[in-house]
C-alpha positions as CSV (number, residue, x, y, z in Angstrom):
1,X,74.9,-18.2,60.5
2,X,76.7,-18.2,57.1
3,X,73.4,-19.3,55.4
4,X,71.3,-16.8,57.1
5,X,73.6,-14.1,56.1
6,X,73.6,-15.2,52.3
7,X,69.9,-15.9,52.4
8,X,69.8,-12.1,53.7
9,X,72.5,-11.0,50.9
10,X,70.4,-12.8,48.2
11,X,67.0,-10.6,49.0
12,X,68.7,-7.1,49.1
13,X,69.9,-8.0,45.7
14,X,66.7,-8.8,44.3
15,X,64.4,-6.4,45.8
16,X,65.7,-3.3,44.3
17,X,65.1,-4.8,41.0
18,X,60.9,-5.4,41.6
19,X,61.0,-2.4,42.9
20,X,62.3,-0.6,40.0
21,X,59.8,-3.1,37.5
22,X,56.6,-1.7,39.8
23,X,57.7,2.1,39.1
24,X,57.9,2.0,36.0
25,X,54.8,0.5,35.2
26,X,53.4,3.0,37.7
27,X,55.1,6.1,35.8
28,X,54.0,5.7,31.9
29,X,56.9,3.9,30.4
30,X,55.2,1.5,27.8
31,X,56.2,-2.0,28.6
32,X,56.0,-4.0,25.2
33,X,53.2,-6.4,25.6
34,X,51.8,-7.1,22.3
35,X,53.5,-7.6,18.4
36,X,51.2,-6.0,15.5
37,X,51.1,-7.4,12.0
38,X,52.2,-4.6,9.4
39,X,49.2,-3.6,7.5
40,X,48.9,-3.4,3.2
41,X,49.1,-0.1,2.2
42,X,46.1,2.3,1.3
43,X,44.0,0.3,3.4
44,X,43.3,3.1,5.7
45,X,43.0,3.0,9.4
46,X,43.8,0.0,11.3
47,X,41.3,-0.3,14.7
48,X,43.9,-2.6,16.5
49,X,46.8,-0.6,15.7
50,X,47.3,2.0,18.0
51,X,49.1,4.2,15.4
52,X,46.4,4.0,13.1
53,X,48.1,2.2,10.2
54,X,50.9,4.5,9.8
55,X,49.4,6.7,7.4
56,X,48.2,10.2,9.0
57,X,45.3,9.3,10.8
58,X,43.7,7.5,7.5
59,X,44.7,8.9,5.3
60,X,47.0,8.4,2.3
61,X,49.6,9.8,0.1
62,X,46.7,11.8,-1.8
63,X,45.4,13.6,1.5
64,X,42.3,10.9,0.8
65,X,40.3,8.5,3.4
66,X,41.9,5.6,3.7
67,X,38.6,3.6,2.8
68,X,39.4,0.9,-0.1
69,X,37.7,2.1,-3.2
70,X,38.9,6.0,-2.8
71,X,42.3,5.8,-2.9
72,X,42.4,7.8,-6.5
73,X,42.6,11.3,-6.3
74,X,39.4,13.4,-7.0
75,X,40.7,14.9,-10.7
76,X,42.1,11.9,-11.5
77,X,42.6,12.0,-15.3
78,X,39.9,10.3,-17.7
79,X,41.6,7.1,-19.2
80,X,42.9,8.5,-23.1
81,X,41.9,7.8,-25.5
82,X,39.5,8.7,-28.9
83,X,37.1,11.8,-27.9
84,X,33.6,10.0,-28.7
85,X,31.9,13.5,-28.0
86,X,28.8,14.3,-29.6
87,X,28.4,16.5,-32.4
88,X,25.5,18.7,-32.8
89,X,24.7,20.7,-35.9
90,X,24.4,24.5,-33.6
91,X,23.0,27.6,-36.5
92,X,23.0,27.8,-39.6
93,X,22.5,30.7,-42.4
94,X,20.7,31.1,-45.4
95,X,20.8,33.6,-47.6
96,X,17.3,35.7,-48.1
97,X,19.2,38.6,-49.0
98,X,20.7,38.2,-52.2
99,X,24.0,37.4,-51.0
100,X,25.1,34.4,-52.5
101,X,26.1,31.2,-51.0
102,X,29.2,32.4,-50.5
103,X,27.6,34.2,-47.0
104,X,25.7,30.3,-46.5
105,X,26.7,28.7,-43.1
106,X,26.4,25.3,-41.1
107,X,27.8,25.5,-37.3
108,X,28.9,22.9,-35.5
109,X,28.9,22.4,-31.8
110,X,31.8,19.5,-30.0
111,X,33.8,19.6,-27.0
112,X,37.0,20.5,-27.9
113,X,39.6,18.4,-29.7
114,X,36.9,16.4,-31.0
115,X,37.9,15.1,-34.3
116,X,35.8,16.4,-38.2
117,X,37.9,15.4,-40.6
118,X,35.8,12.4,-40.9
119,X,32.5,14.3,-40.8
120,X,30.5,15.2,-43.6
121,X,27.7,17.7,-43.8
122,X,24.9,16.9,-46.6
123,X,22.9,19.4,-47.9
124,X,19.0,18.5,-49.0
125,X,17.0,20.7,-51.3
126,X,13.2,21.3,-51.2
127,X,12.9,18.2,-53.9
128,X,14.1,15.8,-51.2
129,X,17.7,14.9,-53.5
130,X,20.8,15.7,-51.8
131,X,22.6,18.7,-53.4
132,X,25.8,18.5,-51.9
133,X,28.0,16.3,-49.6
134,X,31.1,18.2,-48.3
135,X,33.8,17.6,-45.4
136,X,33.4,19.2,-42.5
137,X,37.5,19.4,-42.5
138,X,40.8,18.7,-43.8
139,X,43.1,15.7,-42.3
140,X,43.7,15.9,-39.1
141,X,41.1,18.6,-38.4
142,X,39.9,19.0,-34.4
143,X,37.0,21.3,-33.2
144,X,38.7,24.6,-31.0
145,X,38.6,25.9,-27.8
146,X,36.0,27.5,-28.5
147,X,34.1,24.2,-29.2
148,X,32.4,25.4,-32.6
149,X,33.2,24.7,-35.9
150,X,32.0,26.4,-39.2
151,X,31.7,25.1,-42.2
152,X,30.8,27.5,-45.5
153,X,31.4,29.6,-48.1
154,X,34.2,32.4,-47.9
155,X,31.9,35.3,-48.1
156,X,30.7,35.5,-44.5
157,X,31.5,39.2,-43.9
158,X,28.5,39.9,-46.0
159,X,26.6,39.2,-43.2
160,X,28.0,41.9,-40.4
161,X,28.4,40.1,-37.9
162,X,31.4,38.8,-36.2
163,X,32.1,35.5,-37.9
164,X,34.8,32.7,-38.3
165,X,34.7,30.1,-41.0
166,X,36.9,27.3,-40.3
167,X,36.2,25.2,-43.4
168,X,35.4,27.1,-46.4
169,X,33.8,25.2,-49.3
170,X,34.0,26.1,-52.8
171,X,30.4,27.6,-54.4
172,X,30.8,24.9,-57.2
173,X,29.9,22.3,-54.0
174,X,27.9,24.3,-51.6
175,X,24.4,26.1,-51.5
176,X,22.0,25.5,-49.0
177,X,17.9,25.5,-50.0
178,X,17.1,29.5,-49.3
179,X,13.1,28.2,-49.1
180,X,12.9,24.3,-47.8
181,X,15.8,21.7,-46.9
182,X,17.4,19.7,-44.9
183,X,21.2,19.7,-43.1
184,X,22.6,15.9,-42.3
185,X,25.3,15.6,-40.2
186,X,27.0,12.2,-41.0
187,X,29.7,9.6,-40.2
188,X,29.7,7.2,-43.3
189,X,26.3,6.3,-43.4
190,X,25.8,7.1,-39.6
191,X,23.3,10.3,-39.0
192,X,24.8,12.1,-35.9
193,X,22.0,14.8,-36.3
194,X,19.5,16.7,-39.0
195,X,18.2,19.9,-39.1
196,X,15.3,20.2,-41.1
197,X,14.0,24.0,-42.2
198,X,11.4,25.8,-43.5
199,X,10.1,29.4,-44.2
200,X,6.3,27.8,-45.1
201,X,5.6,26.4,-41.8
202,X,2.6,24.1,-44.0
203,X,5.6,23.0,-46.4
204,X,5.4,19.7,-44.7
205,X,8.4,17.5,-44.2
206,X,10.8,16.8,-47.0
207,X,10.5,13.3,-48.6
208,X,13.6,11.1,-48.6
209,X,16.7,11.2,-50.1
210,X,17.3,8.5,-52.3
211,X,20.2,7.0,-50.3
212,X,20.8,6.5,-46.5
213,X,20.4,8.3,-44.1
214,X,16.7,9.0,-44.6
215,X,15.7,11.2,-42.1
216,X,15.1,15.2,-43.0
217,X,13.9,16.6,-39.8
218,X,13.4,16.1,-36.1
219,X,10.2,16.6,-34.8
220,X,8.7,19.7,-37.3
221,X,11.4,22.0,-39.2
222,X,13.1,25.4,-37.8
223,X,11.8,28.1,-38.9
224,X,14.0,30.2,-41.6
225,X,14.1,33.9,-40.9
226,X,13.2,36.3,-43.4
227,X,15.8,38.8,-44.6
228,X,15.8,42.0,-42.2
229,X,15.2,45.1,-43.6
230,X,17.3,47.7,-44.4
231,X,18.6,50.3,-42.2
232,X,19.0,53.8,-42.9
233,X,22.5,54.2,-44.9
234,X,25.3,54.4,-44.0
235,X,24.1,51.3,-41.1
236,X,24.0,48.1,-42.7
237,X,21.6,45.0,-41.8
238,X,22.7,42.1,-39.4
239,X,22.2,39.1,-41.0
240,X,19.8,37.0,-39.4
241,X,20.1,32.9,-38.6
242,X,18.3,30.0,-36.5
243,X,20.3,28.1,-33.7
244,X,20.0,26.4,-31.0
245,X,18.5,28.3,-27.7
246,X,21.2,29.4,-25.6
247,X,21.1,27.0,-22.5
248,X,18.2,24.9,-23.8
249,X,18.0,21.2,-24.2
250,X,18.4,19.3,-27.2
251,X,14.4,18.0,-27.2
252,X,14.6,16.5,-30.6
253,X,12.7,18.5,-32.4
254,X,14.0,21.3,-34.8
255,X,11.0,23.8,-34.4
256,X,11.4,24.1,-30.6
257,X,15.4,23.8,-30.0
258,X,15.9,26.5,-32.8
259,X,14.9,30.3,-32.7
260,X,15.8,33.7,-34.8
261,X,18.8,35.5,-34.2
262,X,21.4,37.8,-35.0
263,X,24.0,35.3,-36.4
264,X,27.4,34.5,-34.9
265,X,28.8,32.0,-36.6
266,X,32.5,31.1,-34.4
267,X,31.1,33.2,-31.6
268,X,28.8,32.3,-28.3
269,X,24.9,32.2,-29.2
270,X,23.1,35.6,-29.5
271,X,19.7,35.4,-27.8
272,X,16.6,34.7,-29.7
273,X,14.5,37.4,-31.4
């Protein structure tokens, strides 16, 4: 009888217990049943991890998908370093008017910050010899926000227009070819770009210089405007230069990237005449 009723005793104890285990798997209490690994960071979504990595749904501290290979933000600096930018030779200005070199002008186009003071312009006359070889700037020198640089003589308010000369260049070093010539843009002996010109469109391409770089032209040679004519006084002529069509491509060749227009030298490109 004393066995029976500890037998007895022994069951009450225990059933409770299973009961309770049997509820709460019934009633949505998790019951631990599996360990996961920690995952590496940034490597997005985890499809046996029921929390998804850990990270947002995918995503990581940069709002990004988690996929390996895009964890950098979009505007992600560029590495620094030297700006290798291209430098373009953009309008120029001769003088046709009898205003001296002084109101002679060589733009420049660069993104911003790019470095000139190692730049040199070199200016070819009809003969083929090079004239002139000036800096493009002083030490230290770095194109604007404006991304234009011009380099010339000091007398650009002859030509009223707005105008900005960034380097100006003494007359005893500077005079373009009013007629026939050539504009080299150069690194050392490196040609970054030419601009050969013309108002004779049979003139023909300028031989040579006698040293390197060789080449005068791309393609045929701009055309040089004539000098407008005079308004009625007290209005005073506009001076007239060729540069580069506003919005069109770089095709190498100087008679079809370069028109007429009013000139602007330090200002955005007035439309072609």
């Amino acid at each position: 009888m004393n066995a029976k009723r500890r037998l007895v005793m022994c069951l009450a104890a225990v059933l409770p217990i299973a009961a309770h285990a049997a509820c709460s798997a019934s009633n949505g209490d998790a019951i631990p049943s599996q360990v996961f690994d920690a995952s590496a960071l940034d490597v997005g979504t985890n499809p046996d991890d029921p929390d998804g990595g850990g990270n947002g749904g995918g995503k990581d501290a940069n709002g990004n998908d988690g996929a390996m290979g895009t964890d950098a933000p979009s505007d992600a600096p560029a590495e620094s370093g030297p700006n290798d930018a291209a430098v373009q030779i953009n309008e120029i200005f001769v003088d046709n008017a009898g205003l001296g070199d002084g109101a002679e002008l060589v733009e420049l186009r660069a993104a911003a910050g790019t470095p000139v003071d190692d730049l040199k312009l070199r200016l070819i006359h009809a003969d083929g010899q090079v004239k002139y070889e000036v800096s493009v700037g002083d030490p230290g020198a770095k194109v604007g926000t404006s991304g234009l640089w011009v380099v010339g003589g000091g007398s650009d308010f002859k030509l009223n227009v707005q105008s900005h000369v960034d380097k100006t260049v003494s007359l005893s070093t500077w005079g373009l070819d009013n007629a026939h010539g050539a504009v080299q843009l150069v690194r050392g002996t490196t040609l970054l770009d030419v601009v050969g010109y013309t108002m004779d469109a049979d003139a023909g391409t300028l031989a040579p210089p006698a040293s390197p770089p060789l080449a005068t032209v791309e393609g045929k040679p701009a055309t040089v405007p004539a000098a407008p004519p005079a308004p009625p006084p007290p209005a005073k002529a506009k001076g007239l230069s060729f540069g580069r069509k506003t919005g069109g491509a770089d095709t190498n060749d100087n008679a079809a990237d370069f028109c007429t227009m009013e000139a602007s030298p330090g200002f955005a490109q007035k439309p072609c005449k």
